[in-house]
C-alpha positions in Angstrom: 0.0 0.0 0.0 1.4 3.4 -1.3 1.1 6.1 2.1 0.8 9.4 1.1 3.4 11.9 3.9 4.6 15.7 3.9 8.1 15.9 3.9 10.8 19.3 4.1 12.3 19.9 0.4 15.3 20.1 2.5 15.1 16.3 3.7 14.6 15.1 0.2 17.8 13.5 -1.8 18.7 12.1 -5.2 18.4 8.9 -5.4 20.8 6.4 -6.7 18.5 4.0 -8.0 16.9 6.7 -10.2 17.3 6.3 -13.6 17.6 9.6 -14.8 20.8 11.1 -13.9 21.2 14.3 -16.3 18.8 17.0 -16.8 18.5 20.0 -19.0 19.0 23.6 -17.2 16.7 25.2 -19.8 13.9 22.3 -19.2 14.3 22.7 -14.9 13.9 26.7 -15.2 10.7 26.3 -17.5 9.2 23.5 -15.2 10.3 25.9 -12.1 8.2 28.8 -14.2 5.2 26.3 -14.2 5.2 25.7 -10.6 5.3 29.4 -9.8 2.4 30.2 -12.1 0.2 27.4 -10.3 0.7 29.1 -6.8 4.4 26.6 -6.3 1.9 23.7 -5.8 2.9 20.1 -7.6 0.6 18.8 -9.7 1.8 15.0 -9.3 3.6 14.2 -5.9 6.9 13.0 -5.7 7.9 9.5 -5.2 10.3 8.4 -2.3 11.4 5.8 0.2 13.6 6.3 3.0 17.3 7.3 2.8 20.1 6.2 4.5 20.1 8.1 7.4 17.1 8.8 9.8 14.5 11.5 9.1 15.8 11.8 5.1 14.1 10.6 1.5 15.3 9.3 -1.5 13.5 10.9 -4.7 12.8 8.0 -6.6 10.5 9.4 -9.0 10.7 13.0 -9.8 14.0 14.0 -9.9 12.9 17.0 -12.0 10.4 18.2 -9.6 12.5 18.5 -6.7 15.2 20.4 -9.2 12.7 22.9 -10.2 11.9 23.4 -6.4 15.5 23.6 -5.6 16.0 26.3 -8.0 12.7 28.6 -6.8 14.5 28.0 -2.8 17.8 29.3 -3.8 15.6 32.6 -5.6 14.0 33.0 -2.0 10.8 32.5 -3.6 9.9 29.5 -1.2 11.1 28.1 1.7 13.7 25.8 2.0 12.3 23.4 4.2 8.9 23.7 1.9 6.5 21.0 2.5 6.6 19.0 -0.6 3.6 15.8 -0.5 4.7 12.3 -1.5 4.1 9.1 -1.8 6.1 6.3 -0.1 7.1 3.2 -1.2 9.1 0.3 -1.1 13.1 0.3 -1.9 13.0 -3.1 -4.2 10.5 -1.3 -6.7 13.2 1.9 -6.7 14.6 1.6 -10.1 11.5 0.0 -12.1 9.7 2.6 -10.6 12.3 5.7 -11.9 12.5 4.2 -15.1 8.4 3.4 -15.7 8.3 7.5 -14.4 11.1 8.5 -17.1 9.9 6.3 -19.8 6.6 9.0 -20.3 8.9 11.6 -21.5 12.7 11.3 -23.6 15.4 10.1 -21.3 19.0 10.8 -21.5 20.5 7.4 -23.2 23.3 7.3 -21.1 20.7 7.0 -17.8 18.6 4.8 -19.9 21.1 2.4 -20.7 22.4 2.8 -16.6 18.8 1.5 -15.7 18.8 -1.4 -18.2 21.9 -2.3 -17.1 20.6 -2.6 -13.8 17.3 -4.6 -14.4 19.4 -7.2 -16.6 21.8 -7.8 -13.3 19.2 -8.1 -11.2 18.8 -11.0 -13.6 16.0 -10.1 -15.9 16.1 -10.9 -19.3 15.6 -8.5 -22.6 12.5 -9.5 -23.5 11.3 -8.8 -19.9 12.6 -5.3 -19.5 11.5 -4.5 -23.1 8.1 -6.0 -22.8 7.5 -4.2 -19.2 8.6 -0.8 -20.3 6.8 -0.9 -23.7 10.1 -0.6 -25.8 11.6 -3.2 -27.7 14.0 -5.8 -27.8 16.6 -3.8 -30.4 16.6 -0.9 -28.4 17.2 -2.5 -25.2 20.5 -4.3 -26.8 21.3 -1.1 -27.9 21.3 0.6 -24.5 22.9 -2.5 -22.8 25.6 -2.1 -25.8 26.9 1.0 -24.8 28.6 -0.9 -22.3 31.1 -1.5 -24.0 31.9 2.4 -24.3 34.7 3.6 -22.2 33.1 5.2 -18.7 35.5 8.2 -19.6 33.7 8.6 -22.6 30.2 7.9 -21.1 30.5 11.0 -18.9 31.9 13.0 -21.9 28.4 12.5 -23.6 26.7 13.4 -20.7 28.5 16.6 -20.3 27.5 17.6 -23.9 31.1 17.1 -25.3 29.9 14.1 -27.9 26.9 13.3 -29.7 25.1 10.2 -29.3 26.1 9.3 -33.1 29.6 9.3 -31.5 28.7 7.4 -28.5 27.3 4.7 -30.2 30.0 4.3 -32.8 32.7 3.4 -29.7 30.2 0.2 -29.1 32.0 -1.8 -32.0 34.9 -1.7 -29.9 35.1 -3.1 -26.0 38.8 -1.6 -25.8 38.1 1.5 -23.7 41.8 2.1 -24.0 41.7 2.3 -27.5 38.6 4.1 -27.8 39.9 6.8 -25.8 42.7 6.7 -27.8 40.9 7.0 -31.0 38.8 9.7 -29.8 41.8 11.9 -28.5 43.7 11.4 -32.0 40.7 12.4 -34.0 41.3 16.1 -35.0 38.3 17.7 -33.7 36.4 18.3 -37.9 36.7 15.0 -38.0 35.1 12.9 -35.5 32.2 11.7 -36.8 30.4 8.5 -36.5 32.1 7.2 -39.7 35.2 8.3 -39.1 35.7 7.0 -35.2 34.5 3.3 -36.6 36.7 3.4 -39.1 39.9 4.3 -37.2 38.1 1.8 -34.4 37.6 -1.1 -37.1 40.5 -0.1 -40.0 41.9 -4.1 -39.2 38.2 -5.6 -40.4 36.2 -5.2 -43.3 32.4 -4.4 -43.6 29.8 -6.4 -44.5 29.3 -3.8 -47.1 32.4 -4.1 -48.6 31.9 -6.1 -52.5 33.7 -8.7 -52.0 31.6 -10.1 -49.0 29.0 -9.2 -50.9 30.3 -11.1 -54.4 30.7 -14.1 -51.8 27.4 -14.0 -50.9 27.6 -12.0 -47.7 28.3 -12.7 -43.9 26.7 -15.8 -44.0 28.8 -17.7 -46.8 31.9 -16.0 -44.5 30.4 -17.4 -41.5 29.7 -21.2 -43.2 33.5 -21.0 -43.9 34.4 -20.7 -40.4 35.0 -16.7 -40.3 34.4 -14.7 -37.3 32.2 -11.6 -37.3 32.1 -9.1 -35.1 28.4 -6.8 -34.9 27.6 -3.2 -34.5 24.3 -3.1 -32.7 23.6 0.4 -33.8 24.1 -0.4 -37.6 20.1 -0.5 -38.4 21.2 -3.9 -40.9 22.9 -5.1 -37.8 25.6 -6.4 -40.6 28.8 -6.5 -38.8 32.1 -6.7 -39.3 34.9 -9.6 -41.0 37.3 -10.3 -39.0 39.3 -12.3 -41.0 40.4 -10.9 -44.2 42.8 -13.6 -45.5 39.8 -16.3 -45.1 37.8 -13.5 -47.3 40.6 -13.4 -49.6 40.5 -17.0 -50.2 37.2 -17.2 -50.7 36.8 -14.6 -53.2 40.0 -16.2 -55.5 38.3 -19.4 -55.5 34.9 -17.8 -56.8 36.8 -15.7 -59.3 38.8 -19.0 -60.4 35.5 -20.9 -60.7 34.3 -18.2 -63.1 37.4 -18.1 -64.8 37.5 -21.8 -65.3 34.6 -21.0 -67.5 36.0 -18.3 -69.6 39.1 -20.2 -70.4 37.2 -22.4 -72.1 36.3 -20.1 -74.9 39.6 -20.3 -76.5 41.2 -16.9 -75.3 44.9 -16.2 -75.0 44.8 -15.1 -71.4 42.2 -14.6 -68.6 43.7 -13.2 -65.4 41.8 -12.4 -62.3 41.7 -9.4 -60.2 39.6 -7.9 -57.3 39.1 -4.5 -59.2 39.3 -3.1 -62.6 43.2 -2.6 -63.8 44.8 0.1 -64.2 45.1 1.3 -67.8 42.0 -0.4 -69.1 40.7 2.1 -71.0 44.1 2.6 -72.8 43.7 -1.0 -73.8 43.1 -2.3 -77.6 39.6 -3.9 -77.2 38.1 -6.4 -79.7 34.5 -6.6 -80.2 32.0 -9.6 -80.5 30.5 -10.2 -84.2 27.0 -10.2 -85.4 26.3 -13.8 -86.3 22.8 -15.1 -87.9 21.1 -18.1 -85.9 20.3 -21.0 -88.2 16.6 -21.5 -89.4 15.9 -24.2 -86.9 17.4 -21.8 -84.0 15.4 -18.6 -85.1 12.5 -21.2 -85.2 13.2 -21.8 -81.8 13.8 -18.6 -80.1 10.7 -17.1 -82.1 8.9 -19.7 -80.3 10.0 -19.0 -77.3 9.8 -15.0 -77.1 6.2 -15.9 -78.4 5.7 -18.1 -75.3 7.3 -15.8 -72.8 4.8 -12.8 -73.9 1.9 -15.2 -73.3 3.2 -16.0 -70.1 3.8 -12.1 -69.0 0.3 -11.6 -70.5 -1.5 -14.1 -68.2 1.1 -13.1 -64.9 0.2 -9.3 -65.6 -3.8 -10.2 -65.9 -3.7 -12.1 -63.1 -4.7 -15.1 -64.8 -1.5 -17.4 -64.9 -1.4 -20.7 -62.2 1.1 -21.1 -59.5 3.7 -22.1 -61.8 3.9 -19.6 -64.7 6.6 -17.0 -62.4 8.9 -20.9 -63.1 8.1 -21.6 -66.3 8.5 -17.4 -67.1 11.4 -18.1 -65.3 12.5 -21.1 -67.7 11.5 -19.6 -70.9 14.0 -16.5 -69.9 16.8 -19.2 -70.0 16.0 -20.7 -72.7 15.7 -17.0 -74.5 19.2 -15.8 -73.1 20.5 -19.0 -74.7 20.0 -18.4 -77.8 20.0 -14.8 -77.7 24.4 -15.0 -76.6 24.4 -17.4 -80.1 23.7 -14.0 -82.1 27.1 -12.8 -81.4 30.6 -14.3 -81.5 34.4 -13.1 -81.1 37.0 -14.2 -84.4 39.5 -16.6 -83.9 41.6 -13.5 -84.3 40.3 -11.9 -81.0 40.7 -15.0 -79.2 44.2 -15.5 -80.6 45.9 -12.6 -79.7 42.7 -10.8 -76.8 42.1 -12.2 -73.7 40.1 -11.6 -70.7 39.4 -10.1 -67.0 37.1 -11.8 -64.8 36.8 -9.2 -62.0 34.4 -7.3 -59.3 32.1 -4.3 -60.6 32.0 -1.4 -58.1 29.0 -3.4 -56.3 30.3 -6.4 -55.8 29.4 -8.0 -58.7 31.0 -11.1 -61.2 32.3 -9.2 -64.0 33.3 -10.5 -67.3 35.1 -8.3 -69.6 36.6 -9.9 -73.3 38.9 -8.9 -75.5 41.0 -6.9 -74.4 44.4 -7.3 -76.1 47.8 -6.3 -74.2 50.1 -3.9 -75.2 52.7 -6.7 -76.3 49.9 -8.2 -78.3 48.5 -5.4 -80.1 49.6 -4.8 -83.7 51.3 -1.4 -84.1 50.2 0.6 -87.2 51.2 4.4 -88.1 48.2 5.7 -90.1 50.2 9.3 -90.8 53.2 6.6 -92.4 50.5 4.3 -94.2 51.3 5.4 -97.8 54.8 6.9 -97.1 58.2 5.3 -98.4 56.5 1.7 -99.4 58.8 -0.1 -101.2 58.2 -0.8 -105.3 58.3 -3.8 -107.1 62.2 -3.4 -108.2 63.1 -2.6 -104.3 63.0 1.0 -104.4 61.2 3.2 -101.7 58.6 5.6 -103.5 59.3 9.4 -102.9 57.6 10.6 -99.6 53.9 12.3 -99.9 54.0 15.4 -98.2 51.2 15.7 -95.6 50.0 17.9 -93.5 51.5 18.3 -89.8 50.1 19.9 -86.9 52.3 20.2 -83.7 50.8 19.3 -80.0 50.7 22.6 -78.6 48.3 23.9 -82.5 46.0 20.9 -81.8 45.6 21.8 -78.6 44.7 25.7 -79.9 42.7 24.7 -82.4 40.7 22.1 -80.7 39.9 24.3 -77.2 38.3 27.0 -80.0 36.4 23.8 -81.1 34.9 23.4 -77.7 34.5 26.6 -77.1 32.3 26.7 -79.9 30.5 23.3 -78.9 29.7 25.0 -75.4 27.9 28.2 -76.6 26.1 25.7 -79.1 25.0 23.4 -76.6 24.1 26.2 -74.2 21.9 27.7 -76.3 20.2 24.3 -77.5 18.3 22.7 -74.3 16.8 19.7 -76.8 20.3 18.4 -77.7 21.7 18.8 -74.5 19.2 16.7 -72.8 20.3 14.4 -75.0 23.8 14.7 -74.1 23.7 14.8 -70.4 21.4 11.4 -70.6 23.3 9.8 -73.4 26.4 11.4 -70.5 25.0 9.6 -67.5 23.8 6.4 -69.0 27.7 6.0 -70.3 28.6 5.5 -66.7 25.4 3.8 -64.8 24.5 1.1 -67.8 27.5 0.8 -69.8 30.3 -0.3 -67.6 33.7 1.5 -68.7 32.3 2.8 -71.6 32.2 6.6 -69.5 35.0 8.2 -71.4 32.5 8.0 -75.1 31.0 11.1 -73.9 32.0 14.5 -74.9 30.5 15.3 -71.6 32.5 15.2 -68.5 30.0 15.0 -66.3 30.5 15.3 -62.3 30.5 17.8 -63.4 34.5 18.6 -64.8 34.9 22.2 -66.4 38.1 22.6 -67.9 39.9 25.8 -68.2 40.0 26.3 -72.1 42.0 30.0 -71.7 45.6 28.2 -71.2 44.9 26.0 -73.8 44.7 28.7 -76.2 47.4 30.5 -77.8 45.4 33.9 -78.4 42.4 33.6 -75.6 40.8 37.4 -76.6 40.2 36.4 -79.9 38.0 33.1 -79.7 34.7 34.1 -80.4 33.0 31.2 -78.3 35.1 32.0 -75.2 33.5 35.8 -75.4 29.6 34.4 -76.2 30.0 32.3 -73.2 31.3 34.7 -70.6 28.6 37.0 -72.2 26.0 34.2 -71.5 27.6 33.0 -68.2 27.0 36.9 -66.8 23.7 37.2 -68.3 22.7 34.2 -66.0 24.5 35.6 -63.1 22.2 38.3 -63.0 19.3 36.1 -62.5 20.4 33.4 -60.1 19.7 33.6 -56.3 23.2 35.3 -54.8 23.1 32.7 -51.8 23.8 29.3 -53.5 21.8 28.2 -50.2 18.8 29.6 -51.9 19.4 28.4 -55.3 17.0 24.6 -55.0 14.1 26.2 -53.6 14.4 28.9 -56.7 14.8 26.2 -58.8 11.5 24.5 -57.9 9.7 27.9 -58.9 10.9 27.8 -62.5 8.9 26.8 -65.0 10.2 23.6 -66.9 11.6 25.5 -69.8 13.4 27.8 -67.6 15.0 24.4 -66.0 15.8 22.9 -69.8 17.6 26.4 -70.4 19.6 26.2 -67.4 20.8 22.3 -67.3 22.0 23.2 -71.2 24.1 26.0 -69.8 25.3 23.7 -66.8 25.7 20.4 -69.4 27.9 23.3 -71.8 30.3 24.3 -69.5 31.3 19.9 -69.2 32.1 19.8 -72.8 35.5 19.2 -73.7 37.4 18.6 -77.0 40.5 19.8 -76.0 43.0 17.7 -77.5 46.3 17.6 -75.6 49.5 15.8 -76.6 49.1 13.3 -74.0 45.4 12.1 -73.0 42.8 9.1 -72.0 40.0 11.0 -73.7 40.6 9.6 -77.1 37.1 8.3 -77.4 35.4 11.4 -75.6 37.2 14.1 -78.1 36.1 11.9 -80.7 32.3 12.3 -79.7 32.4 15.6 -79.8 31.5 15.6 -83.9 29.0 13.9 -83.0 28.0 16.4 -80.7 28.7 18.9 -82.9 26.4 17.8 -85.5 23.7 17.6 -83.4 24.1 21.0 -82.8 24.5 21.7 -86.7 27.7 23.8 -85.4 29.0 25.6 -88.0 32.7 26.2 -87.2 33.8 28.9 -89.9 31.3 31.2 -87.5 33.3 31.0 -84.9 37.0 30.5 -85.9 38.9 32.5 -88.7 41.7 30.9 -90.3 44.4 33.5 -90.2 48.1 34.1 -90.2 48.1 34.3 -86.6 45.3 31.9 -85.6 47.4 29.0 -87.8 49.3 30.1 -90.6 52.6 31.3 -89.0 52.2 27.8 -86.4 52.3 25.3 -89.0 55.0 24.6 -91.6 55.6 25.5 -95.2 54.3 22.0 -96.8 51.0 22.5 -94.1 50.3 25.6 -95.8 50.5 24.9 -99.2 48.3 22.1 -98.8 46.0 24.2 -96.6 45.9 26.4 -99.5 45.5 23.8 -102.1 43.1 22.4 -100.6 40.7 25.2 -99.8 41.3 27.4 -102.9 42.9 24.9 -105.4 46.6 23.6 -106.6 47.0 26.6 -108.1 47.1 28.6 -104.9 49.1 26.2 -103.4 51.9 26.8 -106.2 51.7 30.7 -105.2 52.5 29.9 -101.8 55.4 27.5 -102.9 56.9 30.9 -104.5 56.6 32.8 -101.6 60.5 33.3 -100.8 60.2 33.3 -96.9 57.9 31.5 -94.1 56.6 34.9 -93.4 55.7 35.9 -97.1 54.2 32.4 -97.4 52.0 33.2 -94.3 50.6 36.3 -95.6 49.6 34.9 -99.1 47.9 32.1 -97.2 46.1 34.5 -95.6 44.8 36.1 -98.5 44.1 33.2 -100.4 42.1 31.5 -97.3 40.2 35.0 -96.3 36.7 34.9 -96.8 36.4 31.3 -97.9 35.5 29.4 -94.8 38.2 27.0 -95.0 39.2 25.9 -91.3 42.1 23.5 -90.7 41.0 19.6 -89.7 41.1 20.0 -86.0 38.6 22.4 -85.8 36.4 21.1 -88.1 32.9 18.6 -86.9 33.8 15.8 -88.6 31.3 14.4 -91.2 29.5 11.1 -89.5 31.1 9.0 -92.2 34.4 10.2 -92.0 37.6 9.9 -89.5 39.1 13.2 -88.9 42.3 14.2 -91.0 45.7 14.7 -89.7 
C-alpha cells in the first residue's frame, strides 16, 4: 500500500536507484516557471522511500520536480524546508519505478542504458525489460551495448562534449583504451560516427564491402568458419569480418571458378583481379561479331519469345497458375541462350585478346573480353600508311607530303572547337538533354564505356583560356562569358537559396539552365598526352547535333594558324581550300613569313578551317 506523507524539500535526496541522472537547465527553469504560475503547488507528488540516514528521502520518481523546487528556494521564492507531499514506497520497486516514471517523457541514453543495465543484473532478461517498459528488444541491446563504451567517454556525452552518433559508434569496440585513444587522435572536424569506426575497425572489413558481398555475404563467410564481429547500432545489424585472409581465399576461388569458364572459350589469357586494372581504358579492345542463328534456331527462339509474352500476359492479368513466375522463369533461359548465339568473337580476337574476370563497383562477377595487351596489339602508323612503301624493283617511293600539326596547335585549335561546342549546346536545351542522358547512361549502364562522352560530367569544367594560344580572340570563349554573366544576373546570390528557386521555375526555364550547366562539361581539348581519345572523338558527333558551324566562330588566319604550322601545311591548306594553283603561289613565296601572308589572302573569306577544328562528317575519320 502506497502512504501518502509531507516531507521538508530540505530532507529530500537524489536517489541512486533513479534512472535519470542528467537534466536540461533550460527544461528545470521552465518546469520551475510552471510551478510558480500554479501558486508553487505540484501537480503530481513526488515518489520516495527512505534514505540512508534517519528523518531523510530518496527521490525515486521526480528528480525534476524537486530540481525545479530547488532552483525557486535558492531565488527566496519558497522556503527551504517547503513541505513538498509524497508518496512512499518500497526500496526493491526503486529503479522500475524511476525508469516506468522517465519512460513518459525522452530520457538521456546514457541514464537509460544505466537502468537497463541494472534490471538485466538483477537477472531479468531482454525481453522482460522491453516488454515491461513498452520498448523493444533492439533498443534494449542497444542501450545494454553501450557498455562497451569507455566510462571516460560515457561521462563525456553526458557533459554535452559528444553526440550520441559518436557514443554509439565506440560500441564496435570493447577496448576502452583504444577508444579513448581514438577519440583523443581524431582532430576535432573529424570525429564523426564514420570516421571514429573506421579508425576503431580499420583491421576488419564491412559487411558492405563487394567482396563479401560477391561471396554472398556474412553468412557464406560465416559457413567457412570466419568470425564476425556486430555493430548493434548499424540498423542492418551487418557486422564486421574479422578475418580478411579467409575473405581473400574465398573470393580467388569464386573468381577462379568463373574463370574456369572463360578459359574455355579459347582466349589467350584470362587473369583475375579484385578490381578493374589500371590502364584499361588505354587497352586495344576487340568486339563480339554479329552472327545469324540458323533456321531451326530462329524457329526456336521465335517460339520462345512468343511463349514468354503469353506467359507475362497471363502473370500481368492475373490469370496465370502457381507455376507460370517458373516456367517465365525457364522460358528466360531458354531466350538468353540463344540470344548470346547471335554474337561471337574471331579466332583472331581470341588469338591474340584475352580476358578479365573481375568485381564491378557493387560487388558483382564481371566479365570483360577482349582486351588485347600492349605486347599483343599490332602497331600501325596511319600518318606513315602510304609513305616510303617499297616498289616492285626494291626502291622506296618518294615521300607524300602531308600535313602536320604540332601538339601545342592541336591543342589551340581544338579548345576553339569546344569553345564553340559550349555556346552551341548552351543555347540548344533539346540536344543537350540528350547529351547529359546519353552522359550519365555511359557511366550507370554501360560499364567503362564513360569516357565515349564529350561530356565530362561530375560535373568537370576545364579551363579552355591556357589551352589557347590567343584567348581574346576566340569568339565562343567571349559568347560564353557574355552568356555566363547574363545568367548571373538572375540566379539567387546565396547558393543556399538556389533549389528552392529552382522549384519555382517553370520547366523550360529548368531545360535552359541544365543546357548551360551540361555546356560548361564539354570538352574537345585535344592535348599531346590524353585518356579522352574516345570522348574528343564524340564531340562531332555532338557537334552535329548542334549543326555547329565552325567557320562562324574560328577565322583561319596568319596568326590563328598560318605562321604555327610549316611550309608544306600551308600549301596544302591552300590547295586544298582554294585549289593547286594557290598552293603553287604559296610554294613561290621566298620566306615563311611571305608564305604566311599569301595564305592569308588566299584563305580570307572562304571558310576554309584547318581539320582539327572542323565537326567531322559522321562517315568520316578526322584528317591529320
Amino acid at each position: 500500500m502506497t502512504e501518502t506523507i509531507t516531507i521538508p524539500l530540505n530532507k529530500l535526496d537524489v536517489d541512486p536507484k533513479n534512472v535519470r541522472k542528467t537534466y536540461s537547465a533550460e527544461g528545470i527553469k521552465e518546469l520551475a516557471a510552471t510551478i510558480r504560475a500554479d501558486g508553487y503547488r505540484l501537480l503530481q507528488n513526488l515518489i520516495v522511500r527512505k534514505g540512508d540516514k534517519k528523518g531523510r528521502y530518496f527521490v525515486t520518481a521526480g528528480g525534476r520536480r524537486r530540481a525545479a523546487l530547488l532552483l525557486l528556494a535558492e531565488a527566496c521564492e519558497i522556503a527551504k524546508d517547503f513541505p513538498v507531499e509524497c508518496k512512499l514506497r518500497e526500496a526493491e520497486d526503486a529503479t522500475a519505478i524511476s525508469l516506468t516514471e522517465n519512460l513518459h517523457e525522452p530520457m538521456h541514453p546514457a541514464d537509460q542504458f544505466e537502468a537497463f543495465n541494472a534490471l538485466a543484473q538483477e537477472g531479468k532478461a531482454i525481453a522482460d525489460i522491453a516488454a515491461r517498459f513498452g520498448t523493444t528488444e533492439t533498443i534494449v541491446c542497444k542501450r545494454l551495448a553501450l557498455a562497451r563504451v569507455s566510462p571516460v567517454l560515457l561521462q563525456m556525452f553526458r557533459d554535452e562534449d559528444m553526440s550520441f552518433a559518436q557514443l554509439s559508434a565506440f560500441t564496435v569496440s570493447d577496448d576502452h583504451q583504444r577508444q579513448v585513444e581514438v577519440w583523443s587522435a581524431l582532430p576535432s572536424w573529424n570525429r564523426d560516427a564514420f570516421s571514429i569506426r573506421r579508425a576503431l575497425t580499420e583491421e576488419l572489413v564491412a559487411a558492405t564491402d563487394k567482396r563479401v558481398q560477391f561471396i554472398g555475404g556474412l553468412a557464406a563467410y560465416e559457413a567457412a568458419g570466419g568470425a564476425v564481429k556486430r555493430d548493434l547500432f548499424d540498423e542492418r545489424n551487418a557486422g564486421y569480418v574479422t578475418d580478411t585472409v579467409l575473405l581473400e581465399r574465398l573470393v580467388a576461388e569464386k573468381l577462379e571458378a568463373a574463370a574456369e569458364a572463360v578459359r574455355a572459350e579459347g582466349w589467350k589469357w584470362v587473369e583475375c583481379c579484385a578490381s578493374m586494372p589500371e590502364g584499361l581504358h588505354s587497352m586495344e579492345r576487340h568486339y563480339p561479331e554479329d552472327v545469324s542463328l540458323s533456321e531451326e534456331d530462329q524457329t526456336v527462339l521465335d517460339a520462345a519469345q512468343a511463349e514468354y509474352d503469353e506467359l507475362a500476359e497471363l502473370i500481368e492479368s492475373g490469370a496465370a497458375d502457381d507455376e507460370a513466375e517458373a516456367k517465365l522463369e525457364e522460358v528466360e533461359k531458354r531466350i538468353d541462350a540463344l540470344t548470346a548465339r547471335t554474337e561471337a568473337y574471331s579466332p583472331e580476337a581470341l588469338a591474340n585478346g584475352g580476358a578479365f574476370v573481375m568485381l564491378d563497383y557493387y560487388g558483382r562477377l564481371s566479365i570483360e573480353r577482349g582486351f588485347v595487351k600492349p605486347d599483343d596489339a599490332e602497331v600501325t602508323y596511319e600518318d606513315e600508311a602510304d609513305e616510303r612503301l617499297p616498289s616492285i624493283a626494291g626502291e622506296a617511293k618518294p615521300a607524300i607530303p602531308t600535313v602536320t600539326h604540332s601538339a601545342a596547335l592541336v591543342e589551340d585549335l581544338t579548345a576553339h572547337k569546344t569553345a564553340a561546342l559550349r555556346i552551341e549546346l548552351a543555347n540548344n536545351p533539346d540536344v543537350a538533354l540528350v547529351a547529359v542522358v546519353h552522359a550519365m547512361l555511359l557511366q550507370v549502364a554501360y560499364p567503362y564505356n564513360a569516357e565515349q562522352s564529350a561530356l565530362q560530367l561530375s560535373i568537370t569544367h576545364e579551363r579552355l583560356r591556357p589551352s589557347m594560344k590567343d584567348a581574346e580572340s576566340c569568339k565562343g570563349l567571349a559568347a560564353f562569358s557574355d552568356l555566363s554573366e547574363n545568367y548571373g544576373h538572375h540566379l539567387p546570390g546565396n547558393p543556399a537559396d538556389l533549389f528552392e528557386w529552382l522549384q519555382e521555375q517553370p520547366q523550360d526555364t529548368l531545360l535552359t539552365l541544365l543546357a548551360f550547366g551540361a555546356a560548361h562539361s564539354v570538352n574537345a581539348v585535344e592535348k599531346k598526352f590524353t585518356d579522352r581519345k574516345k570522348g574528343i572523338e564524340q564531340a562531332s558527333q555532338l557537334g552535329r547535333a548542334l549543326n555547329v558551324d565552325m567557320s562562324e566562330w574560328f577565322e583561319t588566319t596568319g596568326d590563328s594558324y598560318f605562321k604555327h604550322v610549316n611550309r608544306t601545311t600551308i600549301e596544302l591548306a591552300v590547295a586544298e581550300a582554294k585549289g593547286w594553283e594557290a598552293g603553287l603561289s604559296v610554294k613561290a613565296a621566298a620566306k615563311k613569313t611571305e608564305a604566311v601572308m599569301v595564305a592569308e589572302r588566299f584563305v580570307a573569306g572562304s571558310g576554309w578551317i584547318p581539320a582539327p577544328v572542323r565537326i567531322a562528317a559522321a562517315d568520316e575519320a578526322r584528317p591529320v
